[in-house]
PDB file with one MODEL, atoms N, CA, C and O in Angstrom:
MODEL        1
ATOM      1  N   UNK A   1     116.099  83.419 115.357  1.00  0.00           N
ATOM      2  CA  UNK A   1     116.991  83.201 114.235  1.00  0.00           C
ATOM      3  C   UNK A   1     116.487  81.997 113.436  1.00  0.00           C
ATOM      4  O   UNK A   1     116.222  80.964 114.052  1.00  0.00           O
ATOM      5  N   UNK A   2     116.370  82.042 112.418  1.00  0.00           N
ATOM      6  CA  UNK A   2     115.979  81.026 111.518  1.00  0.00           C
ATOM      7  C   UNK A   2     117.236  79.641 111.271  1.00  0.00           C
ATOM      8  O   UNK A   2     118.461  79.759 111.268  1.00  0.00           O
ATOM      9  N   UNK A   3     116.590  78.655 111.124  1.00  0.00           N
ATOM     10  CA  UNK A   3     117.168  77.811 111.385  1.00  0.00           C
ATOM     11  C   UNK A   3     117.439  76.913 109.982  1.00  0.00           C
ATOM     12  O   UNK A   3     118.653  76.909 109.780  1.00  0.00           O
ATOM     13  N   UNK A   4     116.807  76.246 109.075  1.00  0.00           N
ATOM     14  CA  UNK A   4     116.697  75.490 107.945  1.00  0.00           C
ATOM     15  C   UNK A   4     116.703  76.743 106.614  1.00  0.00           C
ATOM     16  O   UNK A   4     116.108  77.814 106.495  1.00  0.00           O
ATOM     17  N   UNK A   5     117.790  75.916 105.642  1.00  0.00           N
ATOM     18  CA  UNK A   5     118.417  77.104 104.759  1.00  0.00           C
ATOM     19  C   UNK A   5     117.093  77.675 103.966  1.00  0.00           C
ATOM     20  O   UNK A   5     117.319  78.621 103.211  1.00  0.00           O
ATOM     21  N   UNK A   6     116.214  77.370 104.022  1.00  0.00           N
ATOM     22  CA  UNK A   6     115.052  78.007 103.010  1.00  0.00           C
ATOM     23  C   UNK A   6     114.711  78.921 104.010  1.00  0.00           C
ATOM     24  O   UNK A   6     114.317  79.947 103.455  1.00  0.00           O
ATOM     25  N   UNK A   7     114.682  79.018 105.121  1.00  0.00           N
ATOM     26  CA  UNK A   7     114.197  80.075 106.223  1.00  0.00           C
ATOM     27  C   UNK A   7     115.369  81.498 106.148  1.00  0.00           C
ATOM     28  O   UNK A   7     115.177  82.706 106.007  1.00  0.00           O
ATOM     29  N   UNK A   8     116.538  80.717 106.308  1.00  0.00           N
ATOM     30  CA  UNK A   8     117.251  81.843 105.747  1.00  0.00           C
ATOM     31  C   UNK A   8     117.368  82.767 104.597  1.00  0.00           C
ATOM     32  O   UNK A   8     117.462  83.995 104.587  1.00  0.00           O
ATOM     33  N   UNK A   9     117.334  81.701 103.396  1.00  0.00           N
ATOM     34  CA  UNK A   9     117.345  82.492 102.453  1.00  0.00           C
ATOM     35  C   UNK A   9     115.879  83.027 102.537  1.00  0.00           C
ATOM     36  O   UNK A   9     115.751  83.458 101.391  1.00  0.00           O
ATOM     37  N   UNK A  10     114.768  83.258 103.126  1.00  0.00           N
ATOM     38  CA  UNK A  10     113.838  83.437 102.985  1.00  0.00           C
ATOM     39  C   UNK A  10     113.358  84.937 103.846  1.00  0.00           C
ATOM     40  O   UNK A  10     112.426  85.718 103.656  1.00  0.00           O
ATOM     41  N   UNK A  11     114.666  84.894 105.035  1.00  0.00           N
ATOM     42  CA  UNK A  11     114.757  86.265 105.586  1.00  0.00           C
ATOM     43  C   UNK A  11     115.840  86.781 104.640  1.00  0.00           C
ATOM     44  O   UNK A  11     115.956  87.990 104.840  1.00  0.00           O
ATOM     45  N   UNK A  12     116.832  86.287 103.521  1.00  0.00           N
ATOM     46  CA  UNK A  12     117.705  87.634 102.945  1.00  0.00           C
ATOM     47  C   UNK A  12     116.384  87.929 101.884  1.00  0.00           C
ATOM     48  O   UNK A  12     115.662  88.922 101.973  1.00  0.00           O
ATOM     49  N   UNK A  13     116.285  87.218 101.215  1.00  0.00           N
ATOM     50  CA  UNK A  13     114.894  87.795 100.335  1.00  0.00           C
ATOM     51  C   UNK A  13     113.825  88.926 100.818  1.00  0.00           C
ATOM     52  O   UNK A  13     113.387  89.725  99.990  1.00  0.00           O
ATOM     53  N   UNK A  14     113.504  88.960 101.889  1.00  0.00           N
ATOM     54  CA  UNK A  14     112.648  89.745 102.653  1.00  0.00           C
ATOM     55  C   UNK A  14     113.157  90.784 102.489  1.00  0.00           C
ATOM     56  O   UNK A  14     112.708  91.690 101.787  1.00  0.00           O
ATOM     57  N   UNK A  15     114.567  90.798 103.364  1.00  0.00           N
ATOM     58  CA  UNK A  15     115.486  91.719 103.527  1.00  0.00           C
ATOM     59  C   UNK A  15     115.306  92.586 102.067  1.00  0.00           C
ATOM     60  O   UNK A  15     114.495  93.504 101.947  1.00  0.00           O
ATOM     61  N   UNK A  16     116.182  92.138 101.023  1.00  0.00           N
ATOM     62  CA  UNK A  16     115.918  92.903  99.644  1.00  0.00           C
ATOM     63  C   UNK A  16     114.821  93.348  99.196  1.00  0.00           C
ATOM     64  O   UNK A  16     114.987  94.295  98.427  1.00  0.00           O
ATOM     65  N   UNK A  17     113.272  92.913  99.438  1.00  0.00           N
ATOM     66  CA  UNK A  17     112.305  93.390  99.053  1.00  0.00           C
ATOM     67  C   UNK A  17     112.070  94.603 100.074  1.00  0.00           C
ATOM     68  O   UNK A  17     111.583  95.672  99.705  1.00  0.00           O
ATOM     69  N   UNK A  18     112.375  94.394 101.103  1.00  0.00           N
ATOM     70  CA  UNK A  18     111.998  95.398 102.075  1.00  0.00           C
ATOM     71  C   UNK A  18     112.522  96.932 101.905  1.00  0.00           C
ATOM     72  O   UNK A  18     112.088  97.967 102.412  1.00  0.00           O
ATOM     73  N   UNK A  19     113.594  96.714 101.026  1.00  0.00           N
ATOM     74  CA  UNK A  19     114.562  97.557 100.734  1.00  0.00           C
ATOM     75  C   UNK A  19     113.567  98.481  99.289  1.00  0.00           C
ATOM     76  O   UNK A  19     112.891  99.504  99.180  1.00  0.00           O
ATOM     77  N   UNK A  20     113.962  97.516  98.543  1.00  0.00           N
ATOM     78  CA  UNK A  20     113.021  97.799  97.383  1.00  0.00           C
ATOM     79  C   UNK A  20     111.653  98.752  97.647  1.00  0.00           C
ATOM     80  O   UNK A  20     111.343  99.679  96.900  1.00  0.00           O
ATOM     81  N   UNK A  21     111.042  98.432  98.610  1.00  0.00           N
ATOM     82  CA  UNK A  21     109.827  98.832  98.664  1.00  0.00           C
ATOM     83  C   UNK A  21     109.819  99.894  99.558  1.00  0.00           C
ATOM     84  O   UNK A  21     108.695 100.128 100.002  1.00  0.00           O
ATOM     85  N   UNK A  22     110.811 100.696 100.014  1.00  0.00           N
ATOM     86  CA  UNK A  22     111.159 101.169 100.993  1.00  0.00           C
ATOM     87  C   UNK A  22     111.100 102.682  99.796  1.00  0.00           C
ATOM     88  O   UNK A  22     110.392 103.687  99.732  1.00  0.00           O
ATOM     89  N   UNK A  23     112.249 102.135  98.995  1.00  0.00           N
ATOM     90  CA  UNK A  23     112.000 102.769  97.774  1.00  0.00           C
ATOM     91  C   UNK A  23     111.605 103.927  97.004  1.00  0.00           C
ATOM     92  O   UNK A  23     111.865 105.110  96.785  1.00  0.00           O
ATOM     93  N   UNK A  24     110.505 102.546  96.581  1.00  0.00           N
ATOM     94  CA  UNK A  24     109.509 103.170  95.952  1.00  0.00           C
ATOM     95  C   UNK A  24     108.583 104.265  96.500  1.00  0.00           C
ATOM     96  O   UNK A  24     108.289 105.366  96.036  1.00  0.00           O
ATOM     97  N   UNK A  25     108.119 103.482  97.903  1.00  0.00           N
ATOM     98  CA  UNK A  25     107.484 104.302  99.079  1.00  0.00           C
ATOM     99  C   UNK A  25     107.650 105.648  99.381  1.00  0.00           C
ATOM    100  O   UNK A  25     106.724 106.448  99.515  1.00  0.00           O
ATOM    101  N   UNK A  26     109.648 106.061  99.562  1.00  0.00           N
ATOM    102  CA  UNK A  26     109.823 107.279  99.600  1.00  0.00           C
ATOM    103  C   UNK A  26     109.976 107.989  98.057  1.00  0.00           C
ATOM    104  O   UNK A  26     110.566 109.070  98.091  1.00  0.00           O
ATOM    105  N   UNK A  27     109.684 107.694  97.177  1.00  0.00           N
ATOM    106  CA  UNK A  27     110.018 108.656  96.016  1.00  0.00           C
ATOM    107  C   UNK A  27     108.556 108.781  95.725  1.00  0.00           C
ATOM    108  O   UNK A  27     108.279 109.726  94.985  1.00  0.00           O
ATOM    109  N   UNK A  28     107.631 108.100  96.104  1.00  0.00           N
ATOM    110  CA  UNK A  28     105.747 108.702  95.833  1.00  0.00           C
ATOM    111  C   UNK A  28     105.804 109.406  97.026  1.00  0.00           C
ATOM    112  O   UNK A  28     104.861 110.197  97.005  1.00  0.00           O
ATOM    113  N   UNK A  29     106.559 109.542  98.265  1.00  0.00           N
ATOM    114  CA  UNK A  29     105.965 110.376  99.382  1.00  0.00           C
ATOM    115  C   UNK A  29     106.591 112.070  98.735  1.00  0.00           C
ATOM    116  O   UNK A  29     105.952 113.122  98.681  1.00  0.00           O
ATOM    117  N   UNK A  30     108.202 111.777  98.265  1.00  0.00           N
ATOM    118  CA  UNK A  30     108.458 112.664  98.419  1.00  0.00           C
ATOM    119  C   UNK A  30     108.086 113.602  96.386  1.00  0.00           C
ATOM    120  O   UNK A  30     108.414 114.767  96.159  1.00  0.00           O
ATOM    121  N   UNK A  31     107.488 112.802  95.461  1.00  0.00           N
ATOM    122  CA  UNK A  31     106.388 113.510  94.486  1.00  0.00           C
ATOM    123  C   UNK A  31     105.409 114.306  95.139  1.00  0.00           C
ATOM    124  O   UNK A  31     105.298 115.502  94.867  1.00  0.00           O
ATOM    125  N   UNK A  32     104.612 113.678  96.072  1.00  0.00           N
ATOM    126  CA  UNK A  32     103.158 114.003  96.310  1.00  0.00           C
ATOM    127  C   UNK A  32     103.438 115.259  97.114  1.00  0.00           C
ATOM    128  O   UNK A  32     102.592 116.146  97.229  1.00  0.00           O
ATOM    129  N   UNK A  33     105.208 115.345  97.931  1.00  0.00           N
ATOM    130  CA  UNK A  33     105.221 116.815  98.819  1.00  0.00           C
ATOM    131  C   UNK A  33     105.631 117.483  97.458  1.00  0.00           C
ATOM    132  O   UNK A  33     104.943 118.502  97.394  1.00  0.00           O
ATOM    133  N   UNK A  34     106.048 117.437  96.867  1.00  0.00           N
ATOM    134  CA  UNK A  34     106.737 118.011  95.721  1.00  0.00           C
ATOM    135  C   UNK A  34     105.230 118.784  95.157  1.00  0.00           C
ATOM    136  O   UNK A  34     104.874 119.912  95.499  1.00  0.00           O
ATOM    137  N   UNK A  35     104.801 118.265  94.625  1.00  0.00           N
ATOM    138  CA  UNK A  35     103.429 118.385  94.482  1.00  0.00           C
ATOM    139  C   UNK A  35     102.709 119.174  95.278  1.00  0.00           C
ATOM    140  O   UNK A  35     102.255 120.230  94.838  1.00  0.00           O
ATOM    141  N   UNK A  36     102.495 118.768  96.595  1.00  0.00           N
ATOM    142  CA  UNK A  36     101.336 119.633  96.785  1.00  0.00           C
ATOM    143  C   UNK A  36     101.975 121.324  97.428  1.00  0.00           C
ATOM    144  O   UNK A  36     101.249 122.180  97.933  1.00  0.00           O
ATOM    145  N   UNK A  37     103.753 121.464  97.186  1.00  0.00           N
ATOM    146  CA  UNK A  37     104.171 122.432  96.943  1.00  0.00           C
ATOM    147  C   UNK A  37     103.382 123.594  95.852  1.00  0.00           C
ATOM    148  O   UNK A  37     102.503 124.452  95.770  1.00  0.00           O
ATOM    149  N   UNK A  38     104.414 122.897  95.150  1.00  0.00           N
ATOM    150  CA  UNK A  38     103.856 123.869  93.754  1.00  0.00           C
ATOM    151  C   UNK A  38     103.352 122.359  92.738  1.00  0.00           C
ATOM    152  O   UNK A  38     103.962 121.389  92.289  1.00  0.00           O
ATOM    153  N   UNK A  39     101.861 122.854  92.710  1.00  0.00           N
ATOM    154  CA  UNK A  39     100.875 121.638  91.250  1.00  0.00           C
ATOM    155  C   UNK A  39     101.216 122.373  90.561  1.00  0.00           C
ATOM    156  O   UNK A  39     101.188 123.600  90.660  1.00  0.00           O
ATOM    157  N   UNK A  40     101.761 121.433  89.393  1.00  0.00           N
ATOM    158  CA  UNK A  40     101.528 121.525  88.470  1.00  0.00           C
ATOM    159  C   UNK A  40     101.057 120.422  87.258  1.00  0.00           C
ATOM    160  O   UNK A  40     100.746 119.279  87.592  1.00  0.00           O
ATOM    161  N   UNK A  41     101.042 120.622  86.576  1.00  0.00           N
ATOM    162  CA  UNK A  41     100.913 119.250  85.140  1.00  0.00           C
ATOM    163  C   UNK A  41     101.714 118.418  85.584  1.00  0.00           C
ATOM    164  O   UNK A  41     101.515 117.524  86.407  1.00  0.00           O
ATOM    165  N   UNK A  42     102.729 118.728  84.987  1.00  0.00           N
ATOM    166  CA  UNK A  42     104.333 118.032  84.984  1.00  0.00           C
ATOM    167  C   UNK A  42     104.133 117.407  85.972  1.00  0.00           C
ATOM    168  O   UNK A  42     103.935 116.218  85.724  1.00  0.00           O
ATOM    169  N   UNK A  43     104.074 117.779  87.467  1.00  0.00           N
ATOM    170  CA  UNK A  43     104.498 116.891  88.840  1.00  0.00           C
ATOM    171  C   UNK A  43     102.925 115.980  88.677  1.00  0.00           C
ATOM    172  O   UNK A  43     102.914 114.768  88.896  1.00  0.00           O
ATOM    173  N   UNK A  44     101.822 116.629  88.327  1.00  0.00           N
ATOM    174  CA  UNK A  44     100.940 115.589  88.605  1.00  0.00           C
ATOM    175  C   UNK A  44     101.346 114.326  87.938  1.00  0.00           C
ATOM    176  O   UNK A  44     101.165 113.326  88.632  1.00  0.00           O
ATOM    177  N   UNK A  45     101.973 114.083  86.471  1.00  0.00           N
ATOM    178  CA  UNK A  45     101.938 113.213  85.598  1.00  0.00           C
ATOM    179  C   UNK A  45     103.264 112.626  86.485  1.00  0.00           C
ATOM    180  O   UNK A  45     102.887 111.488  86.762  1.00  0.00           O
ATOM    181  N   UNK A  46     104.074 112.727  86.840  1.00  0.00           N
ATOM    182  CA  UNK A  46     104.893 112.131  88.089  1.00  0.00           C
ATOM    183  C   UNK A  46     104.781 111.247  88.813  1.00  0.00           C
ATOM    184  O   UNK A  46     105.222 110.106  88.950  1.00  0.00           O
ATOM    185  N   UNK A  47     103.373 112.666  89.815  1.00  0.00           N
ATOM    186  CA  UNK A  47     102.444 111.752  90.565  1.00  0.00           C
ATOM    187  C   UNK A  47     101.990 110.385  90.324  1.00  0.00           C
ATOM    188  O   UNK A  47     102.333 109.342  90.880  1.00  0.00           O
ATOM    189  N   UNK A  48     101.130 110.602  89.361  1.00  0.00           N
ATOM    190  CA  UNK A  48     100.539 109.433  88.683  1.00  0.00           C
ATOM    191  C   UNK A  48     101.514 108.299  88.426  1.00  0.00           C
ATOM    192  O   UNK A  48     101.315 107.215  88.973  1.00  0.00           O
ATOM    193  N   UNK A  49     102.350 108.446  87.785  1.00  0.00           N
ATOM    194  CA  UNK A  49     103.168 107.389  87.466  1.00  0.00           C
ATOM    195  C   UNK A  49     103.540 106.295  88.997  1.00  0.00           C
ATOM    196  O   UNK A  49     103.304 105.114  89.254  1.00  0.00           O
ATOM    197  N   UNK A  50     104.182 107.358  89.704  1.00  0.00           N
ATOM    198  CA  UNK A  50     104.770 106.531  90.731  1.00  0.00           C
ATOM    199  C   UNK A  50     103.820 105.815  91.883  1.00  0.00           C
ATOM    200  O   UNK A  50     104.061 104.981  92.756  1.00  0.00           O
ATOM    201  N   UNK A  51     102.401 106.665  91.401  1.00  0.00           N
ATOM    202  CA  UNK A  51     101.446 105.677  92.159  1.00  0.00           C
ATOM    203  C   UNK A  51     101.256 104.496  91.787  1.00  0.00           C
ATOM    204  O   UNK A  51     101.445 103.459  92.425  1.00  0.00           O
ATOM    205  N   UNK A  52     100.664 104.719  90.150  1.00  0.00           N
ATOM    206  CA  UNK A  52     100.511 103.942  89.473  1.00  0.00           C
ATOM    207  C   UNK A  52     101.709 102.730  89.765  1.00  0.00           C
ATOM    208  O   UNK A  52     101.051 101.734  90.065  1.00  0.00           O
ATOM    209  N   UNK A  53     102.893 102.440  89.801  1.00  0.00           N
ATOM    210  CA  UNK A  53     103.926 101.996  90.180  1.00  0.00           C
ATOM    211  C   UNK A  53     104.080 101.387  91.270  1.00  0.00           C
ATOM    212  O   UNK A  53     104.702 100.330  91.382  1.00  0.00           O
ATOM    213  N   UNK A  54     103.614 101.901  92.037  1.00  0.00           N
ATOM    214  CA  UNK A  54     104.033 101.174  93.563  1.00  0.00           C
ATOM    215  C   UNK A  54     102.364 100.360  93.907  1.00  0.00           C
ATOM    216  O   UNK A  54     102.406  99.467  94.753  1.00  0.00           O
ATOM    217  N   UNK A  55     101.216 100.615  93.381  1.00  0.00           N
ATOM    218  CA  UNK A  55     100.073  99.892  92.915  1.00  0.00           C
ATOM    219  C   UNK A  55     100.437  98.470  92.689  1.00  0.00           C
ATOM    220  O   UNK A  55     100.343  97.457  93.382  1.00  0.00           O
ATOM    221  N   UNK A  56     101.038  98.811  91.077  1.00  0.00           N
ATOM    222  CA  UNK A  56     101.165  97.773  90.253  1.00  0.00           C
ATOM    223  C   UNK A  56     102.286  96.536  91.452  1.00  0.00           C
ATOM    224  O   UNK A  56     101.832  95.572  92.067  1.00  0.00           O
ATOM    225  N   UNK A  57     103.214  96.834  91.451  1.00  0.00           N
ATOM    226  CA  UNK A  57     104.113  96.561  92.755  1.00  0.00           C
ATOM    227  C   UNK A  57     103.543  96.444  94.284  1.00  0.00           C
ATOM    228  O   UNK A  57     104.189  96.433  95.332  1.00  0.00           O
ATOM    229  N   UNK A  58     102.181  96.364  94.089  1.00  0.00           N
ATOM    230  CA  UNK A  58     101.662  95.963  95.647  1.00  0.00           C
ATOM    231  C   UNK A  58     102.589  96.833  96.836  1.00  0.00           C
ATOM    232  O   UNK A  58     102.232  96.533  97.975  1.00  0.00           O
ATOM    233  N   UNK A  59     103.470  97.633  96.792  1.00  0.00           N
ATOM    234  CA  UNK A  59     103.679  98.350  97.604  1.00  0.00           C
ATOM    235  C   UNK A  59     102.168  99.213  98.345  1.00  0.00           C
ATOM    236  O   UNK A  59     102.135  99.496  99.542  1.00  0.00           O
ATOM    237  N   UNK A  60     101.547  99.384  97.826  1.00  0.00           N
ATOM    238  CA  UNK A  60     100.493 100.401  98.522  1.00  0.00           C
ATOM    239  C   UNK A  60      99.354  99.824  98.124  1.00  0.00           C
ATOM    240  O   UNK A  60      99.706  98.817  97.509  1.00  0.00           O
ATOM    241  N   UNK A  61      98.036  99.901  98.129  1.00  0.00           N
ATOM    242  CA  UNK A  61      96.681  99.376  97.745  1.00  0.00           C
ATOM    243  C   UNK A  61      96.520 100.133  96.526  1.00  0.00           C
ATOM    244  O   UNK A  61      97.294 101.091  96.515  1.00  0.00           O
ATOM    245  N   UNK A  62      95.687 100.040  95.340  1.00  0.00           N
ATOM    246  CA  UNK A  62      95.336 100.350  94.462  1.00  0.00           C
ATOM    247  C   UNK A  62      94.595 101.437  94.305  1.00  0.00           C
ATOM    248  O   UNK A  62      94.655 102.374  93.509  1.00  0.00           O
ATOM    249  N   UNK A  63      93.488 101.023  95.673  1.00  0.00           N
ATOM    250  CA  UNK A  63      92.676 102.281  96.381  1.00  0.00           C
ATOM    251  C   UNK A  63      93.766 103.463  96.434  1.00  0.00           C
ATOM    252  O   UNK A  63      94.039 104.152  95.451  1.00  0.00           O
ATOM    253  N   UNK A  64      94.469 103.644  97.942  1.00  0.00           N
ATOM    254  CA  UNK A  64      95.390 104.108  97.835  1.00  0.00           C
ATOM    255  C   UNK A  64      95.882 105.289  96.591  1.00  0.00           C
ATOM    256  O   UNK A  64      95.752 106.510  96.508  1.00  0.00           O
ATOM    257  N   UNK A  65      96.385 104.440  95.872  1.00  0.00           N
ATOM    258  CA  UNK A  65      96.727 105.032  94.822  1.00  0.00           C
ATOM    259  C   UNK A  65      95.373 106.157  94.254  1.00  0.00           C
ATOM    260  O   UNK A  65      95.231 107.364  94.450  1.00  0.00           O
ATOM    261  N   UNK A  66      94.607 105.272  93.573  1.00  0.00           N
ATOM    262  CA  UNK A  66      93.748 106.134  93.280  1.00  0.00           C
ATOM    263  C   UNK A  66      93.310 107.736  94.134  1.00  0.00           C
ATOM    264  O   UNK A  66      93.334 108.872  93.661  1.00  0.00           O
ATOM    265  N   UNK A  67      92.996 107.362  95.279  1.00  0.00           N
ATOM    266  CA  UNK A  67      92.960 108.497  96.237  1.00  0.00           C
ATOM    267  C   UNK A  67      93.789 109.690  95.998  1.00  0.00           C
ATOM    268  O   UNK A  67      93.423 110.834  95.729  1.00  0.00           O
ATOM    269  N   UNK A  68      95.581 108.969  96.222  1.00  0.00           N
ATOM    270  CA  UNK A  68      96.108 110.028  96.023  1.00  0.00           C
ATOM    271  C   UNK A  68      95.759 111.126  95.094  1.00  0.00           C
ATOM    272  O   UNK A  68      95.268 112.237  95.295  1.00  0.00           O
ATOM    273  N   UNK A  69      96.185 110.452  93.918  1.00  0.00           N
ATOM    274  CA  UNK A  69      96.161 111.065  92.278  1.00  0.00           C
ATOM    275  C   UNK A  69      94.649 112.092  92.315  1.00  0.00           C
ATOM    276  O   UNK A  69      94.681 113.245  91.885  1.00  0.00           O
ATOM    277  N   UNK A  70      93.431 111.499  92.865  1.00  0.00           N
ATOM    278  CA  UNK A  70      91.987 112.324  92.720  1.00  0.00           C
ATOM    279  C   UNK A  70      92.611 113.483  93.658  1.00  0.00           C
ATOM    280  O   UNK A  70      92.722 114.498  92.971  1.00  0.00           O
ATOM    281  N   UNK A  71      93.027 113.681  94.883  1.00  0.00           N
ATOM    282  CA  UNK A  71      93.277 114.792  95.524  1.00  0.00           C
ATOM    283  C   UNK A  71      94.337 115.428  95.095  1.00  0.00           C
ATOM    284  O   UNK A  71      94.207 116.648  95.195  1.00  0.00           O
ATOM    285  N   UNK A  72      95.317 115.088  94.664  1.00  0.00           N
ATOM    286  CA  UNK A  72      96.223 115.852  93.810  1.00  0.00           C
ATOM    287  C   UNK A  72      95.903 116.527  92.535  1.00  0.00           C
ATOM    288  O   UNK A  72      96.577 117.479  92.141  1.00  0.00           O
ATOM    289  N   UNK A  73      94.763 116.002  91.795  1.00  0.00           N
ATOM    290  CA  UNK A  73      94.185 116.830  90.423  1.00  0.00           C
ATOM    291  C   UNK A  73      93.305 117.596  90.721  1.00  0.00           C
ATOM    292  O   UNK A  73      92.823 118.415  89.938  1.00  0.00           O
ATOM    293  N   UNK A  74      92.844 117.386  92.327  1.00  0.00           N
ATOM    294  CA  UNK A  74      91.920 118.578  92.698  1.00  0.00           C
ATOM    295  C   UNK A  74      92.490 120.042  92.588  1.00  0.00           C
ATOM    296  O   UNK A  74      91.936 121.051  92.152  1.00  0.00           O
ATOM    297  N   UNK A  75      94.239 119.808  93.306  1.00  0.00           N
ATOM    298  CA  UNK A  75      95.058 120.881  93.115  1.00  0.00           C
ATOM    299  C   UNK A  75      95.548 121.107  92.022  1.00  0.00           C
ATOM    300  O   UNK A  75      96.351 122.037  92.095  1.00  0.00           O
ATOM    301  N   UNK A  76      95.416 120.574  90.742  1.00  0.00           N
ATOM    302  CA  UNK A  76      95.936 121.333  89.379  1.00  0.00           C
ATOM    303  C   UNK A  76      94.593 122.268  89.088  1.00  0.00           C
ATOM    304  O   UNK A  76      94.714 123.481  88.912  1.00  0.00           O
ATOM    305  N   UNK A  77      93.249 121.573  89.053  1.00  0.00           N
ATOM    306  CA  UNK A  77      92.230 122.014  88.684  1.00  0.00           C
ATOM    307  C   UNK A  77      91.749 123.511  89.418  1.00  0.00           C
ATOM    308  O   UNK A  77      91.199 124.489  88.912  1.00  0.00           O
ATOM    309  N   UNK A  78      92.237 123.230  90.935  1.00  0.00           N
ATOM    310  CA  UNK A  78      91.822 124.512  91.350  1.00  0.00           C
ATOM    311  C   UNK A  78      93.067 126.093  90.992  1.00  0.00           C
ATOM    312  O   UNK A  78      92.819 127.290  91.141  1.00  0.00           O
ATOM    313  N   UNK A  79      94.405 125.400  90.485  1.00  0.00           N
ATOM    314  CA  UNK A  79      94.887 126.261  90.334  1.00  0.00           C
ATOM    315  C   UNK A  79      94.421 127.409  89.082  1.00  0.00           C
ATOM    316  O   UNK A  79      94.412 128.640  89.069  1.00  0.00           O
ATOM    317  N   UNK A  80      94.022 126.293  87.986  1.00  0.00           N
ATOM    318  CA  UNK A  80      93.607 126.561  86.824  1.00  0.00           C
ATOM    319  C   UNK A  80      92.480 127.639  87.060  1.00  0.00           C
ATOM    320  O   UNK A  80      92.332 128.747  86.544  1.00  0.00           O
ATOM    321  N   UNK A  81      91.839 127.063  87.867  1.00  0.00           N
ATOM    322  CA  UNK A  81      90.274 128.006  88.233  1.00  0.00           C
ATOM    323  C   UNK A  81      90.428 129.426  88.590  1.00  0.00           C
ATOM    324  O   UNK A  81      89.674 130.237  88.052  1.00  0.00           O
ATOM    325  N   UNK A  82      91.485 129.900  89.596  1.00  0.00           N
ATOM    326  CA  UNK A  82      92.237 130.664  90.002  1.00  0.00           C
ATOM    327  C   UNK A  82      92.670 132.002  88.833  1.00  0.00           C
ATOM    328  O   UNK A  82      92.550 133.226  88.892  1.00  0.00           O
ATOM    329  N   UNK A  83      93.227 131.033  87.775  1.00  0.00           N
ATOM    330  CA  UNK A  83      93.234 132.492  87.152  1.00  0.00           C
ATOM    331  C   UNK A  83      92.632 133.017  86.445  1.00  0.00           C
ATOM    332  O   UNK A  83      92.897 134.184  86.154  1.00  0.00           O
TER     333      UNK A  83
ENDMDL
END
């Protein structure tokens, strides 16, 4: 248990970011299933955003991000190819 008030307020702060980032975390997990349901445009540009987002927000690595988004446009592109 933390003891001196900056320690405390320093675990409720945590607390709220943890929350926050908890977030963000599940609304890019649950795009990218959305996504690799049915690709389309629309969900990729989604995609992108909320990577882009949780990037910018140090929630996830930048890498990361990037990764996702390249394997997810693999699946618009191959749908396209398809017909």
């Amino acid at each position: 248990m933390p003891i001196t008030s900056g320690a405390i307020r320093k675990v409720r702060a945590d607390q709220k970011k943890a929350a926050v980032n908890l977030k963000i975390k599940r609304s890019l997990r649950e795009a990218v299933s959305v996504m690799r349901k049915k690709p389309s445009e629309k969900q990729l540009r989604s995609v992108y955003l909320m990577a882009d987002r949780a990037a910018k927000k140090k929630v996830i690595h930048s890498n990361k991000a990037a990764r996702i988004k390249s394997r997810l446009s693999r699946l618009v592109v191959k749908k396209k190819k398809s017909y």
